[in-house]
TIRO-2110 file (N, C-alpha, C; in Angstrom, 1 decimal):
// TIRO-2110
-8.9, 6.4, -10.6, N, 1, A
-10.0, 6.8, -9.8, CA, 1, A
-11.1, 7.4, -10.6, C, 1, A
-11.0, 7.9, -11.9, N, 2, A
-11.5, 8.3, -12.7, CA, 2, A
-12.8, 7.2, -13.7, C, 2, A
-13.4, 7.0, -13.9, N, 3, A
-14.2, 6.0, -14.8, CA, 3, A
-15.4, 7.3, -16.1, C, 3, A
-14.6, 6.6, -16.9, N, 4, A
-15.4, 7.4, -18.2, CA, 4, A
-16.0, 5.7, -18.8, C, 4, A
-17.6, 6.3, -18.9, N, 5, A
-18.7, 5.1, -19.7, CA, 5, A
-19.4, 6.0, -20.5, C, 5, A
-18.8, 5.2, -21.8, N, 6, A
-19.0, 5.6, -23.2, CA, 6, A
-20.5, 4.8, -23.6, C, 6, A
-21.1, 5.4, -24.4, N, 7, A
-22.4, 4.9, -24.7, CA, 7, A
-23.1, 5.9, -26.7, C, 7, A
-23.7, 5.0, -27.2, N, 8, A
-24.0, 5.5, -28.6, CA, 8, A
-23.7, 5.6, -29.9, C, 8, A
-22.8, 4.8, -29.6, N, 9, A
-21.6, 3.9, -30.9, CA, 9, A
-22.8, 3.0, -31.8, C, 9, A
-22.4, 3.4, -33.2, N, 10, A
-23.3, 1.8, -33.7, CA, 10, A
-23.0, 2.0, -35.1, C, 10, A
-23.9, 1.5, -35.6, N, 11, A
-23.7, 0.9, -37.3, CA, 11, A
-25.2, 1.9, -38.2, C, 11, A
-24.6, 3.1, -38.9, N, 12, A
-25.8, 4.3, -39.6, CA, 12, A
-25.4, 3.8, -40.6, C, 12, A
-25.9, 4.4, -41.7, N, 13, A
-26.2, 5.1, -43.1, CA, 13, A
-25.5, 6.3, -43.4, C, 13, A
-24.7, 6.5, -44.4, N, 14, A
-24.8, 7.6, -44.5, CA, 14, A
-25.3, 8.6, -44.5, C, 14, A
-25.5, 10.0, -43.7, N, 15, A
-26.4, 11.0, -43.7, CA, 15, A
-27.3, 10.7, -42.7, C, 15, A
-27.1, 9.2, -41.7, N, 16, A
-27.6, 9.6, -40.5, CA, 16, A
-26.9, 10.0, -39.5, C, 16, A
-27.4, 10.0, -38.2, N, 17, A
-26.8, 10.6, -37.2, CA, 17, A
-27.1, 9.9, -36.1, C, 17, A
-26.4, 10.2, -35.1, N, 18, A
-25.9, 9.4, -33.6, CA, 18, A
-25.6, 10.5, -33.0, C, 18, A
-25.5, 10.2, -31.2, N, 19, A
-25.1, 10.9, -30.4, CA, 19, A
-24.4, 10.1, -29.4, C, 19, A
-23.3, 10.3, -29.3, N, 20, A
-22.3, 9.9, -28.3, CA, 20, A
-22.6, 10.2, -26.7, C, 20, A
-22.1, 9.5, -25.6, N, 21, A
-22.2, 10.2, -24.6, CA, 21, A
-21.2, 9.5, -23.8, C, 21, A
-20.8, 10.4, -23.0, N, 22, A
-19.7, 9.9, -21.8, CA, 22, A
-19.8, 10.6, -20.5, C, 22, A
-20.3, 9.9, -19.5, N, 23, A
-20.4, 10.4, -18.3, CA, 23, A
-18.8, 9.6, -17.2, C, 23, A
-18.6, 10.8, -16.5, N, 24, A
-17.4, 10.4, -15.3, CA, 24, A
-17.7, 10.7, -14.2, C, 24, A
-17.3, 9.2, -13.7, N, 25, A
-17.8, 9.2, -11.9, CA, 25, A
-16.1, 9.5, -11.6, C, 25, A
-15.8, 9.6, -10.1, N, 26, A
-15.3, 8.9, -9.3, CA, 26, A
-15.0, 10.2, -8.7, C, 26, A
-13.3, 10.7, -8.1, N, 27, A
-13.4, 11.4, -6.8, CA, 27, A
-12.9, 13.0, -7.4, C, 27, A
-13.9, 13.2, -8.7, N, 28, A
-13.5, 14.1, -9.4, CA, 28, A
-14.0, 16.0, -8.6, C, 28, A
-13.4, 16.4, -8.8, N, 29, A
-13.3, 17.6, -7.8, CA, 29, A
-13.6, 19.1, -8.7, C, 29, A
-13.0, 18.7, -10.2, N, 30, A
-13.1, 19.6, -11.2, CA, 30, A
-13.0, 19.3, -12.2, C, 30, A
-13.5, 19.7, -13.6, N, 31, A
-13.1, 19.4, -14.8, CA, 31, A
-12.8, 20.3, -15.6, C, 31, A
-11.9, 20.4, -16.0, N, 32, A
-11.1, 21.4, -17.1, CA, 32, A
-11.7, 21.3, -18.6, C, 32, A
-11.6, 20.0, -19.1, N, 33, A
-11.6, 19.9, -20.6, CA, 33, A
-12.7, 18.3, -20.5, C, 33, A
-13.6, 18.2, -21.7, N, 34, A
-14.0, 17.1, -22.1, CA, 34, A
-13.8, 17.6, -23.7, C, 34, A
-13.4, 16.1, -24.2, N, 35, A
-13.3, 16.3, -25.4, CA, 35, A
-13.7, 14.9, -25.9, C, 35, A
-13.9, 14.6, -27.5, N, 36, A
-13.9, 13.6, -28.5, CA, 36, A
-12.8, 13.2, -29.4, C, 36, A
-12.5, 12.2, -29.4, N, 37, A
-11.3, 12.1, -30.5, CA, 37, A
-11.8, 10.6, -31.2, C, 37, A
-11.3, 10.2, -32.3, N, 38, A
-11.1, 9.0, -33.2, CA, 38, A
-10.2, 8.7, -33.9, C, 38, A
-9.7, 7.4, -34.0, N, 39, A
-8.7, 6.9, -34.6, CA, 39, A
-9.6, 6.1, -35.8, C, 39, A
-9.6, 6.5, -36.8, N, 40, A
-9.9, 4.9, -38.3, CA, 40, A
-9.0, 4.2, -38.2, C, 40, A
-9.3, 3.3, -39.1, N, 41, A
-8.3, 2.3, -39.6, CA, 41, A
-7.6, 2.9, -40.3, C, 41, A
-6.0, 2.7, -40.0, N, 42, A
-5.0, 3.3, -40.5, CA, 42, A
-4.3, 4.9, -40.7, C, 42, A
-5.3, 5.6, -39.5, N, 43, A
-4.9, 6.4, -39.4, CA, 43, A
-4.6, 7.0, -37.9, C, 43, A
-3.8, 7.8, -37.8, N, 44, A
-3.3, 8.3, -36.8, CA, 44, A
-4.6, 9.3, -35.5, C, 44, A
-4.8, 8.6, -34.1, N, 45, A
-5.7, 9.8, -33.5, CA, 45, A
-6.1, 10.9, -34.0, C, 45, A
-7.2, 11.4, -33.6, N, 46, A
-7.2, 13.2, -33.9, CA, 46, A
-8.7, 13.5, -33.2, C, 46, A
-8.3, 15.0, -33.3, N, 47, A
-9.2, 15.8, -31.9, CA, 47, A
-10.9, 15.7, -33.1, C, 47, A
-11.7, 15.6, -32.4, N, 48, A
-12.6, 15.3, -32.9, CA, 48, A
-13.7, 16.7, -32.7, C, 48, A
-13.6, 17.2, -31.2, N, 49, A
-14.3, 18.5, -30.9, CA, 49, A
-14.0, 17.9, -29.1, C, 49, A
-13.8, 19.7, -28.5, N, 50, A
-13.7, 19.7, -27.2, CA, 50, A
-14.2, 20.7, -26.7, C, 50, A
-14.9, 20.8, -25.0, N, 51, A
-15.5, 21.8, -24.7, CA, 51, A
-14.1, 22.5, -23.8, C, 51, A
-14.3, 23.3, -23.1, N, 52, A
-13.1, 23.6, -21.7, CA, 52, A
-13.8, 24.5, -21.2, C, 52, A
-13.5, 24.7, -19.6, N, 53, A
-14.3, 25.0, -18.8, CA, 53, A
-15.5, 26.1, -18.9, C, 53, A
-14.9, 27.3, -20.1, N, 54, A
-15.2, 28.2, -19.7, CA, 54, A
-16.1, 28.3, -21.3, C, 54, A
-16.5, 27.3, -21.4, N, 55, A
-17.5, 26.8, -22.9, CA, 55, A
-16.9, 27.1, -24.4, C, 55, A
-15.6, 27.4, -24.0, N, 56, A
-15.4, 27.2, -25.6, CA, 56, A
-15.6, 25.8, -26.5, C, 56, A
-15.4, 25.8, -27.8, N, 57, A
-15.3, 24.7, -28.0, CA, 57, A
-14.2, 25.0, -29.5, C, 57, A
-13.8, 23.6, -29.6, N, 58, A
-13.0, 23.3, -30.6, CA, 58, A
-13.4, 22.2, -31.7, C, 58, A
-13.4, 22.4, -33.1, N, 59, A
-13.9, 21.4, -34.0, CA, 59, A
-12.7, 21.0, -34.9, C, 59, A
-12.7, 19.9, -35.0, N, 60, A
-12.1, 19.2, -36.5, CA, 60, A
-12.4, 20.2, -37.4, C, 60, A
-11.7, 20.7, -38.6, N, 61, A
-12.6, 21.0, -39.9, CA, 61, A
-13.6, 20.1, -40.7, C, 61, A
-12.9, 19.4, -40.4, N, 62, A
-13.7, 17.7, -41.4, CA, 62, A
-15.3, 17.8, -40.5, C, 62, A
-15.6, 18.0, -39.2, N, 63, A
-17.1, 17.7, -38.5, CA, 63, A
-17.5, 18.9, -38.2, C, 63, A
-17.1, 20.1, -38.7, N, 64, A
-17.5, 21.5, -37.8, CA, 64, A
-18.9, 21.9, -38.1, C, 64, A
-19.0, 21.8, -39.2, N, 65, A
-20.7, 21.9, -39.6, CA, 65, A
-21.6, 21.2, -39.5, C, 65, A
-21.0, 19.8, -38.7, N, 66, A
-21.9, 18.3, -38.4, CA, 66, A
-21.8, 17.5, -37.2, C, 66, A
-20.9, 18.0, -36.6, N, 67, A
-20.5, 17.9, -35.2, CA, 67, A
-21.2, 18.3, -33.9, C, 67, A
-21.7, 18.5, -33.0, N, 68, A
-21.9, 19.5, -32.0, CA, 68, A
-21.4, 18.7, -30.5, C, 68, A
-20.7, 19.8, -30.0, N, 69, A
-20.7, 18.8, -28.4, CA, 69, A
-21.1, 19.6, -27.8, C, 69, A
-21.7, 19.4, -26.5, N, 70, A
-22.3, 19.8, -25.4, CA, 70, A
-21.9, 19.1, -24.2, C, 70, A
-22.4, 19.7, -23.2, N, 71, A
-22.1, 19.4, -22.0, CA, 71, A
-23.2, 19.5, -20.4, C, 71, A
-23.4, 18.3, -19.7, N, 72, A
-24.0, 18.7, -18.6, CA, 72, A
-23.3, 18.4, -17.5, C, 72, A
-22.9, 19.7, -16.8, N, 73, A
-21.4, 20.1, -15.5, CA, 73, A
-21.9, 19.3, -14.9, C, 73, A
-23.2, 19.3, -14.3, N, 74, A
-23.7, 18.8, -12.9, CA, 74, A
-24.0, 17.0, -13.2, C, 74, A
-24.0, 16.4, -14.6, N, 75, A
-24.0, 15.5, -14.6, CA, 75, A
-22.6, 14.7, -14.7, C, 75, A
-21.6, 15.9, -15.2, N, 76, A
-20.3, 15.5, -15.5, CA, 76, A
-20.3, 14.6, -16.9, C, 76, A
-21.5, 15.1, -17.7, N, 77, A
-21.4, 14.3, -19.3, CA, 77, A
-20.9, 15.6, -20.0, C, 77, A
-20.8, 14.3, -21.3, N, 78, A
-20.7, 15.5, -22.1, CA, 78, A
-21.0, 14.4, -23.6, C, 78, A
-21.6, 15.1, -24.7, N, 79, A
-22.3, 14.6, -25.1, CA, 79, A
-21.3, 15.3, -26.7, C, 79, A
-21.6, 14.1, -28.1, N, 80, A
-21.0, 14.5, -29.5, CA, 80, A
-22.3, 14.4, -30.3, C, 80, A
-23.1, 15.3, -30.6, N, 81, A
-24.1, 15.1, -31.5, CA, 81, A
-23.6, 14.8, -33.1, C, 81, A
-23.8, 14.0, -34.0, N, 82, A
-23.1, 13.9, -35.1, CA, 82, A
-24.5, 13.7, -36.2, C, 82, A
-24.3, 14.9, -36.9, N, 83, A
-25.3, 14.5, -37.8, CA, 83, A
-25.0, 14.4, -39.3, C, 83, A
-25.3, 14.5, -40.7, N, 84, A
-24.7, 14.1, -41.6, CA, 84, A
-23.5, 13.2, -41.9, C, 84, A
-23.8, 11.9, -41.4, N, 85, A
-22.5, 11.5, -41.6, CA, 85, A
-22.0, 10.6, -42.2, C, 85, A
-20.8, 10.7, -42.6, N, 86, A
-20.2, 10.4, -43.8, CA, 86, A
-19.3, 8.8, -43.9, C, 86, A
-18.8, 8.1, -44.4, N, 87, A
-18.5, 6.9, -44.8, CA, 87, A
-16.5, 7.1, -43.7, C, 87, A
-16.3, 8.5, -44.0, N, 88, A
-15.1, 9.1, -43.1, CA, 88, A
-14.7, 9.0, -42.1, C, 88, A
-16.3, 9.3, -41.1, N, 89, A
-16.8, 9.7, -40.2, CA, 89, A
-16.3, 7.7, -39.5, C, 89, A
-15.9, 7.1, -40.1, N, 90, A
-15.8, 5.8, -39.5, CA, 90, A
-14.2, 5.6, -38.0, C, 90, A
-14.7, 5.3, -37.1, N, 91, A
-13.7, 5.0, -36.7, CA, 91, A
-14.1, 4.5, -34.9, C, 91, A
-13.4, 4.5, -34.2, N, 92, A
-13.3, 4.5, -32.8, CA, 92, A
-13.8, 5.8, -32.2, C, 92, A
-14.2, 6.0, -31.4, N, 93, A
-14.4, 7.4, -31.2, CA, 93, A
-13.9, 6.7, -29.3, C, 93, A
-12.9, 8.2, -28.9, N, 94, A
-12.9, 8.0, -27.5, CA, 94, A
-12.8, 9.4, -26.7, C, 94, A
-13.7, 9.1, -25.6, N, 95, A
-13.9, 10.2, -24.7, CA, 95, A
-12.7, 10.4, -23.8, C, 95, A
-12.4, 11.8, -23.3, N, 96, A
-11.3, 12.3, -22.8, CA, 96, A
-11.6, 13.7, -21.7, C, 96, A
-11.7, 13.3, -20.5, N, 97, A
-11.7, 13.8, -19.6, CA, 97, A
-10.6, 14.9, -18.8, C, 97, A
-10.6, 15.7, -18.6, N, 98, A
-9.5, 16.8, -18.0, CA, 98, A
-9.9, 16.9, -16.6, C, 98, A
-9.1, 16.9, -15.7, N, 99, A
-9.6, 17.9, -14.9, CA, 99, A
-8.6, 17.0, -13.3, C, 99, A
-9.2, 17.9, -11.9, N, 100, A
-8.5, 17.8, -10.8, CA, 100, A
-9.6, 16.8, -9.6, C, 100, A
-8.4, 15.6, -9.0, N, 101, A
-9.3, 14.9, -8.2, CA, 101, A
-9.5, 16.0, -7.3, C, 101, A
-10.7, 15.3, -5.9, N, 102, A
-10.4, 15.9, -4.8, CA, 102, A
-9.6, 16.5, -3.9, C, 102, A
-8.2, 15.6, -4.0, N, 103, A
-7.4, 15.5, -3.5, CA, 103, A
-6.2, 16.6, -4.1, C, 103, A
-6.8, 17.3, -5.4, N, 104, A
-6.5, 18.4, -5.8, CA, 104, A
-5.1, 18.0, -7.2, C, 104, A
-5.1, 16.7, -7.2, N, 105, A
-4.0, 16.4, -8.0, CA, 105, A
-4.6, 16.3, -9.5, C, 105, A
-4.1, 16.3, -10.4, N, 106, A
-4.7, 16.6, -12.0, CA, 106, A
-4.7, 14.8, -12.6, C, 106, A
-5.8, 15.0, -13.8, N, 107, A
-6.3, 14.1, -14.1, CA, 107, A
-6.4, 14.1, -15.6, C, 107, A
-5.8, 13.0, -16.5, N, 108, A
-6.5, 13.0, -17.4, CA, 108, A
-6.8, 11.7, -18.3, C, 108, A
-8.5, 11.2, -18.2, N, 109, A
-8.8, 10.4, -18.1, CA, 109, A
-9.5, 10.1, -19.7, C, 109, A
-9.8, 8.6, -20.0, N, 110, A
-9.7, 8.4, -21.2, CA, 110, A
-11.2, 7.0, -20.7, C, 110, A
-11.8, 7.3, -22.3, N, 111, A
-13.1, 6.0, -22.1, CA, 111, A
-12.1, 4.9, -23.1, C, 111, A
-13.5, 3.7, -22.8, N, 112, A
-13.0, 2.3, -23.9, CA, 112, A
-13.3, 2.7, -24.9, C, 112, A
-13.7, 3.7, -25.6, N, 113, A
-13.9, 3.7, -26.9, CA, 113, A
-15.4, 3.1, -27.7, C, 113, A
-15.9, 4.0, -28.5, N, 114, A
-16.9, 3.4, -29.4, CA, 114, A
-17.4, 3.1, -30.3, C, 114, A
-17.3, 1.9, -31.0, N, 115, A
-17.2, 2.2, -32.5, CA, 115, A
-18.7, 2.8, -33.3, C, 115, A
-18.2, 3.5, -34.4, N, 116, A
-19.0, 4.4, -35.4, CA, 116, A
-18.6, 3.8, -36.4, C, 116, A
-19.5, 3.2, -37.4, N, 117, A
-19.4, 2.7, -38.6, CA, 117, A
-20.7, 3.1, -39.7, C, 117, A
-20.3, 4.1, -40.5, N, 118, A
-21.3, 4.9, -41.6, CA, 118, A
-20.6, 4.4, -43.0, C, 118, A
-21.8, 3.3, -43.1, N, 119, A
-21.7, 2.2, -44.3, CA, 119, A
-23.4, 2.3, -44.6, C, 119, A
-23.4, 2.4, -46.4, N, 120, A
-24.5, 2.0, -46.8, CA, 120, A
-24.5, 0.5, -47.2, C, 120, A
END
């Protein structure tokens, strides 16, 4: 019942930048956590940066200095600003939603993914 639409994936330079976004509709009641993760080629998922309710946030070491996520509650987005980026920086990137439907039961919801590819 949850729908996460991924948007801002594409093909940079190294040392440019992109901004991800993922907004979630459906019968969502609360959200706990939005976060970012990516998988490359041939390597295993990993947390990419996450917000949680109460605005903390969490960074990779590899993006902490080049990373930023943000968040709009009332839009239910949440947004990966990526600047500096690196040849590394290549992968899937997928949005990841927390939180409780209306109906008060828990949720944790996932986008299609979008690819990031930082090739000169």
């Amino acid at each position: 019942q949850v729908q996460l639409v991924e948007s801002g994936g594409g093909l940079v330079q190294p040392g440019g930048s992109l901004r991800l976004s993922c907004t979630a509709s459906g019968s969502i009641f609360s959200i706990n956590a939005m976060g970012w993760y990516r998988q490359a080629p041939g390597k295993e998922r990993e947390l990419v940066a996450r917000v949680i309710a109460d605005g903390r946030t969490t960074y990779a070491d590899s993006v902490k200095d080049r990373f930023t996520i943000s968040r709009e509650n009332a839009l239910k987005t949440v947004y990966l600003s990526m600047n500096n980026l690196k040849p590394e920086d290549t992968a899937v990137y997928y949005c990841s939603v927390a939180g409780g439907y209306t109906n008060f039961r828990s949720f944790d919801s996932w986008g299609q993914g979008t690819q990031v590819t930082v090739s000169s």
